[in-house]
N, C-alpha and C positions, 0 to 999 in steps of 0.2 A: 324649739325651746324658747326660744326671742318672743316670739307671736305670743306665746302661752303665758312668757312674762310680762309682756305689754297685756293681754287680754285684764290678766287677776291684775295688776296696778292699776289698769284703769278702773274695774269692776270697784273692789275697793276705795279707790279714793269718789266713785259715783255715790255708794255708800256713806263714807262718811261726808262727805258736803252735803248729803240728801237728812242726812241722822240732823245736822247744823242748821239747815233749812227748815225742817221742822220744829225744830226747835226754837227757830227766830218766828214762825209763825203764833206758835202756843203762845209763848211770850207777849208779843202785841197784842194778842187775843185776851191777854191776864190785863193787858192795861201796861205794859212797861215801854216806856220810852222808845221807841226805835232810832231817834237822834243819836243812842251811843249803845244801844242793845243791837246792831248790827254790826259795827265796825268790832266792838268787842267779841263777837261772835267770828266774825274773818280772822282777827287775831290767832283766838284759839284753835280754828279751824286747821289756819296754816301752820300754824306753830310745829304743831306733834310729827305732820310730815316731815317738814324742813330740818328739823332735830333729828329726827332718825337716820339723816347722813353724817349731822356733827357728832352724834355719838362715837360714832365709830373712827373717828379720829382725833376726839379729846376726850378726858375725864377728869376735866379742872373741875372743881369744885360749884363752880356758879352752871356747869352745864349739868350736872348732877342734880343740881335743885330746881332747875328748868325742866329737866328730862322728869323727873318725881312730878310736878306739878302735873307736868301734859300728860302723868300718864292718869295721874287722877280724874283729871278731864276726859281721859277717854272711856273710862268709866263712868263718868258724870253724866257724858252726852246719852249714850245709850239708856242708861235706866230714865233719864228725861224723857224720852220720845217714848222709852213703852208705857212707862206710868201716865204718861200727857196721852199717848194713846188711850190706856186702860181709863183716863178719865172721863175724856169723852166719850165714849162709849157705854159708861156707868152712864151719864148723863143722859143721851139718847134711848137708853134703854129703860129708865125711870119714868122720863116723858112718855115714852110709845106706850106703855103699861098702867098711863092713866096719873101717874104720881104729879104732886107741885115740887116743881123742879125751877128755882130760877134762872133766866133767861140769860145771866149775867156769868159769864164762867169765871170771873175772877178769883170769886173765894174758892173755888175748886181750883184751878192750876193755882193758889196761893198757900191749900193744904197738902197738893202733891209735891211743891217744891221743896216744903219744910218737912216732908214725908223722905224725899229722895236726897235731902241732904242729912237726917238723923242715920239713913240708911249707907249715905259714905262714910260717914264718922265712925258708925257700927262696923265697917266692913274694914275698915282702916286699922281697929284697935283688932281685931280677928287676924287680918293679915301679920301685924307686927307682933304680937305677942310672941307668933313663931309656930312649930309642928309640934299636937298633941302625939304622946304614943298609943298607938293602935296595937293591943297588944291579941294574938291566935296562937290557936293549939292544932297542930296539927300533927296526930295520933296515927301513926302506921305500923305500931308495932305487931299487928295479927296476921301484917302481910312480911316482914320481919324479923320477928322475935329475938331482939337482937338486947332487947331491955335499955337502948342509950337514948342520949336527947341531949340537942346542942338545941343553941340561942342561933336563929338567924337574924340579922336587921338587915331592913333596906332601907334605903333613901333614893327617890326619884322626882325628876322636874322641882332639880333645887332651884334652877334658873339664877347662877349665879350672874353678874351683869352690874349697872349700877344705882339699880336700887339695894339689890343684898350681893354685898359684899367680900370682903374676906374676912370682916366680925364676925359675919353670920356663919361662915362655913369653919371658925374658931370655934364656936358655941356649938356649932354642931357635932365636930370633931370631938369635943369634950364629951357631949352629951352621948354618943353613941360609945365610947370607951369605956361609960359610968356603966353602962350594960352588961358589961361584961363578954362581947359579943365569943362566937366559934366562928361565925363568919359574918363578912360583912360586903351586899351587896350596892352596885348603884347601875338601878337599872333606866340611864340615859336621860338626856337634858339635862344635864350639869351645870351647862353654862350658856350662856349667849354670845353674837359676835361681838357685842359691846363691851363684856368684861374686858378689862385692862391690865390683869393681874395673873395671869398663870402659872409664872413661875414661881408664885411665891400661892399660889393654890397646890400647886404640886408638893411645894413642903408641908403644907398644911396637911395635905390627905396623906403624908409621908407617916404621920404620927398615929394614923390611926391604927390601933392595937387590937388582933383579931387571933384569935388561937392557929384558925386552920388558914386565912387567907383574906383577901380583898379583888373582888371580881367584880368586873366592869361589861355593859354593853352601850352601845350608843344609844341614842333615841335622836326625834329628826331634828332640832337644832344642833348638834352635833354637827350633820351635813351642812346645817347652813353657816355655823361659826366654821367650821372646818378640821374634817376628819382628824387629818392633820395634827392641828392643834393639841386635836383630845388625847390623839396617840402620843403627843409628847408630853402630855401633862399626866397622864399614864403613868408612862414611863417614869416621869421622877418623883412620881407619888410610889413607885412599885406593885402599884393594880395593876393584874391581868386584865386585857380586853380579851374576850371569847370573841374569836369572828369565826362562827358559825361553825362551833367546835363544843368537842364535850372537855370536861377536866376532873380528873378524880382525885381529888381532896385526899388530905392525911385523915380526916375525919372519918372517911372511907364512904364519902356521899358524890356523889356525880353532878357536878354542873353544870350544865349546857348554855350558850347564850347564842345569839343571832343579831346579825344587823339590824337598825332599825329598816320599816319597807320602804321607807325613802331611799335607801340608797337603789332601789332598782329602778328609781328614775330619775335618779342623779348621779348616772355613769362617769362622769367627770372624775369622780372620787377613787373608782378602780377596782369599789366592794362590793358586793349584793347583800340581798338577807337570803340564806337558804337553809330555812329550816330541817329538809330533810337531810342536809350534809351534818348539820349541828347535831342530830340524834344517830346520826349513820352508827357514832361508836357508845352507846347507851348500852349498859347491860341491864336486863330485866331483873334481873338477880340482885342490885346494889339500889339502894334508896338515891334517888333524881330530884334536882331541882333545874327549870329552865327560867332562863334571864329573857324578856322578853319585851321592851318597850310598853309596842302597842297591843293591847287585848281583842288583836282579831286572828284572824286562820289560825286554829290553835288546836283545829285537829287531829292533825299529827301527833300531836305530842297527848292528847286523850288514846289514841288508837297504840302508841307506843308506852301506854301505863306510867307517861311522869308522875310521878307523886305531886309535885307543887311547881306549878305555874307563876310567877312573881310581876307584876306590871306596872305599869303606870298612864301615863299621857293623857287619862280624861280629864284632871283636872277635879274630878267629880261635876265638871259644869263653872266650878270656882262661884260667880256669881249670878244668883236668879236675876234673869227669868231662861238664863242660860240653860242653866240644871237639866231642863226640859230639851232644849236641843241637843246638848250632849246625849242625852237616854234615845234618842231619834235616830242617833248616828251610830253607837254601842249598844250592843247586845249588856255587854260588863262593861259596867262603871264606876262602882267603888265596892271595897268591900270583898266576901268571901264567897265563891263559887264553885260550883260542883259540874265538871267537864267530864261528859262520859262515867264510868264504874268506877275509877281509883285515880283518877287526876283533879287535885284542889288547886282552884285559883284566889292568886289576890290581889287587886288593882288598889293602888297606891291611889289617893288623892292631891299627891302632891308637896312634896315635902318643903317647897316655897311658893313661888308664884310666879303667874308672867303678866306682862302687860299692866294693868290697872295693882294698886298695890291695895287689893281688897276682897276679901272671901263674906259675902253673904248665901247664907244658907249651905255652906261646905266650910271646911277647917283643911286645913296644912298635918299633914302626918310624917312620921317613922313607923314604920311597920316591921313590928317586933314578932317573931315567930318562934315558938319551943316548937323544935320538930323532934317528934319522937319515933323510934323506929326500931 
């Protein structure tokens, strides 16, 4: 386990020095200074790392606005190096094809930089605005006939922490009430190890108002802030956590959740995810909904006729040229799908954010469901 966490910290931090290095090259290449366009760049470099230990044991106000910056930065760095990539490459391809192309790359890394800074700005004012509602019908009354229909919401990877807050998850609380919800789902990554506020998270999700109930699963920051934690914020919020259990509702619908699959390689915690334990007590007879983090092995529960699938964790990508890798990595990535003969899936996009505080080419959701049955 040590070796495995030494290996990804080194991996990573080779990455991001590598992302900064290129970065100081395009630069010089544009014509900027290197007198103070290097040291300025070690700054940054260091900065984001070195903070992600003070996080976790302040949230004075001046670390908050350091922590917000660098994480800007680390959005910044990245769409830098692909567009300074994509530039060159534009360039070299125009040459090889015969075109006049000058020689000079300035005004090109001069229109990418005012390209990828229109593009944080954009991605900034997306992020804060906050989660569109995503609204689905999901129709089973032919396998039911039972003529009802509740409201379900979910909300997933609010990534509470501190960039969003406890306003945010105030506003949020209100905004899912105004809905009028029957139930009200949160299917994992709630929060980071850096939020500082749980107990007063707990009152907050204490208020939220649901006919039939409030059900909880983890997702894998969950394991990394600590299990723990989430069970006690649970707890005085009044959310059930499903660990890899069904629960039958006043509503008379069945909901099933599971661990997120992190925990079955972070035994430290004491939980697995075992999805076939979570549907063991499933009746085929009663309308199903499962809690499920991440949108993979999700055949069982196709082979066991859940009706509705609920997820989250891609992010949708959050930010291009992301977008692309995430679809690389998931089969489902946002949106509504069709698992097997009578199981619909829905993968959340993400009801806040992580990391960088900016959605280009993806938005932030509530995923509002009339389930009829």
């Amino acid at each position: 386990m040590i070796f495995q966490f030494v290996i990804f910290i080194s991996t990573a931090l080779s990455i991001w020095f590598g992302l900064h290095y290129y970065t100081y090259v395009s630069l010089i290449a544009a014509g900027w200074d290197k007198a103070w366009i290097a040291p300025v760049l070690w700054t940054l470099g260091l900065s984001f790392p070195l903070l992600r230990g003070v996080t976790l044991k302040s949230s004075h106000w001046t670390v908050r606005i350091t922590y917000w910056l660098c994480t800007v930065w680390v959005g910044a760095v990245f769409l830098l190096c692909f567009w300074f990539g994509v530039s060159t490459l534009l360039r070299d391809i125009l040459r090889g094809v015969g075109w006049v192309v000058a020689r000079d790359p300035k005004p090109w890394f001069l229109v990418t930089s005012l390209m990828v800074l229109g593009m944080i700005l954009f991605g900034m004012f997306r992020a804060w605005r906050g989660p569109w509602d995503a609204h689905f019908l999901i129709d089973k009354s032919a396998r039911y006939g039972r003529n009802q229909s509740l409201r379900l919401v979910q909300i997933s990877d609010v990534h509470l922490g501190l960039a969003l807050g406890i306003d945010f998850l105030k506003n949020l609380v209100e905004r899912i009430n105004a809905m009028n919800p029957d139930l009200v789902f949160i299917t994992g990554d709630l929060f980071d190890p850096e939020f500082p506020a749980d107990e007063e998270a707990g009152r907050t999700l204490r208020s939220l108002v649901s006919r039939h109930g409030v059900f909880a699963v983890s997702g894998n920051h969950e394991f990394y802030a600590g299990i723990r934690r989430f069970q006690a914020m649970m707890d005085a919020a009044g959310i059930r956590i499903l660990n890899n259990e069904t629960a039958l509702t006043t509503a008379g619908i069945q909901v099933a959740g599971i661990h997120d699959l992190t925990a079955n390689r972070m035994h430290k915690h004491g939980v697995t995810s075992d999805m076939e334990k979570a549907l063991r007590g499933v009746d085929a007879g009663l309308p199903s909904v499962l809690l499920a983090h991440q949108p993979k092995r999700l055949e069982a529960a196709a082979a066991n006729k859940i009706d509705l699938v609920l997820s989250g964790h891609t992010h949708a990508g959050q930010i291009f040229p992301f977008i692309a890798l995430v679809r690389i990595a998931f089969r489902y990535v946002s949106g509504r799908y069709r698992i097997g003969q009578d199981t619909d899936l829905i993968v959340n996009t993400g009801t806040g954010f992580w990391g960088p505080p900016l959605r280009i080419g993806t938005h932030s959701q509530i995923v509002v469901v009339d389930f009829r049955f």
